[in-house]
C-alpha positions as CSV (number, residue, x, y, z in Angstrom):
1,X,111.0,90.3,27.5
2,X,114.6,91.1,28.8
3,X,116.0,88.7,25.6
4,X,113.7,90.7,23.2
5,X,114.5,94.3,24.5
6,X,118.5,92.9,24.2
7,X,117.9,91.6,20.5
8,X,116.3,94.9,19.3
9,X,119.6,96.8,21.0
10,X,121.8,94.8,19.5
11,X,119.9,95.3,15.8
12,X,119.7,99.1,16.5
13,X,123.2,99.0,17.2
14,X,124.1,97.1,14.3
15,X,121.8,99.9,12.0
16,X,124.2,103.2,13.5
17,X,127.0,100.6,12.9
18,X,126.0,100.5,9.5
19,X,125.0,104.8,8.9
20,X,128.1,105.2,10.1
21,X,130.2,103.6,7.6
22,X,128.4,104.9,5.6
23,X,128.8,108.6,5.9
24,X,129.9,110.4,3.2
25,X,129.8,107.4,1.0
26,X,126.3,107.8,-0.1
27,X,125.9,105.5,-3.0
28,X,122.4,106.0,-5.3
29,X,122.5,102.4,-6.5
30,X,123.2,100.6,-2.9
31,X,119.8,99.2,-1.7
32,X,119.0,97.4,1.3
33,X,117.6,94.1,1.5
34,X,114.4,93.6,3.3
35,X,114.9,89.9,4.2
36,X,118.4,90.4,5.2
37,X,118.9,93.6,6.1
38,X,122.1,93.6,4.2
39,X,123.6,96.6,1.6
40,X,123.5,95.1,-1.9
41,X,123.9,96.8,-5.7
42,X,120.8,95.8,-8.0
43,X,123.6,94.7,-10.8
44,X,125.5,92.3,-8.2
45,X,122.1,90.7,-6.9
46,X,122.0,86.9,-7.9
47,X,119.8,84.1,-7.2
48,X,122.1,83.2,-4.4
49,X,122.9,86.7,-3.0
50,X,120.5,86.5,-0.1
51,X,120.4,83.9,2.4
52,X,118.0,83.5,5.3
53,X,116.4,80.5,7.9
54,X,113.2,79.8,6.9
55,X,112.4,79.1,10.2
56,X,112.8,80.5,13.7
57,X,116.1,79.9,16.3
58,X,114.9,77.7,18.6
59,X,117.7,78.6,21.0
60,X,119.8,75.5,19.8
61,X,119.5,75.1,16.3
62,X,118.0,76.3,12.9
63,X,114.4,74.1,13.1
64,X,114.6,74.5,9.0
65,X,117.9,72.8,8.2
66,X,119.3,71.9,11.8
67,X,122.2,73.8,12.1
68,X,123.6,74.4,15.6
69,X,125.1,78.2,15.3
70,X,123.0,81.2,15.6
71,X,125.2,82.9,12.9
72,X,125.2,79.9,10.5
73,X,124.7,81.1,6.7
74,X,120.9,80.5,5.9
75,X,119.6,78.0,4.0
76,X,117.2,79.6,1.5
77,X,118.8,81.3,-1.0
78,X,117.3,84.0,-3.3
79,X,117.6,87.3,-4.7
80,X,117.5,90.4,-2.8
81,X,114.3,92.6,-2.4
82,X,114.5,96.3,-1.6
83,X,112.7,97.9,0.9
84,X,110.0,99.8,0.2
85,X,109.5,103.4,1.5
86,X,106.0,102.6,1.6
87,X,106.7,99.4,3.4
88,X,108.9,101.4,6.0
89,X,106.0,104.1,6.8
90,X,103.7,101.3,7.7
91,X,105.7,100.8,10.5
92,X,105.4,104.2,11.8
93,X,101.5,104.7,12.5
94,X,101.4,101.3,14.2
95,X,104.2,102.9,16.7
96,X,102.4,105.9,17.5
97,X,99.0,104.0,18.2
98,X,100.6,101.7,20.8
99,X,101.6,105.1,22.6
């Protein structure tokens, strides 16, 4: 429970990181991957422009292509997908029923 609680820090950590550098640069056409999480312009998104595991970290490798570093490039490639708004405030009622 510790190592999840740490892993959701370190993502929420990595989001302000993110808003931060962001301020006053508010771009209308950046979008935000929902595999990745990463920034990306709809006219720079490629076949290859996202990259995740298809599988989980098993705490020594990547079960999907075997590769030994937690921060090893992913192995399927694709384009990116946005996030939806609608997708976001689906979230948000689960959260307040486990209240």
């Amino acid at each position: 429970m510790v190592k999840n609680l740490t892993q959701e820090k370190l993502k929420m950590l990595e989001r302000i990181k993110k808003l931060k550098s962001k301020r006053g640069k508010f771009d209308e056409g950046s979008k935000v991957c929902k595999n990745c999480s990463k920034d990306f312009m709809e006219k720079e998104n490629f076949n290859w422009s996202c990259s995740i595991h298809q599988s989980e970290w098993s705490g020594e490798m990547w079960w999907c292509c075997g590769k030994t570093s937690k921060d090893a490039r992913g192995c399927k490639f694709s384009k990116h997908q946005k996030v939806d708004e609608d997708d976001e405030d689906e979230d948000a009622p689960a959260q307040e029923e486990n209240k």
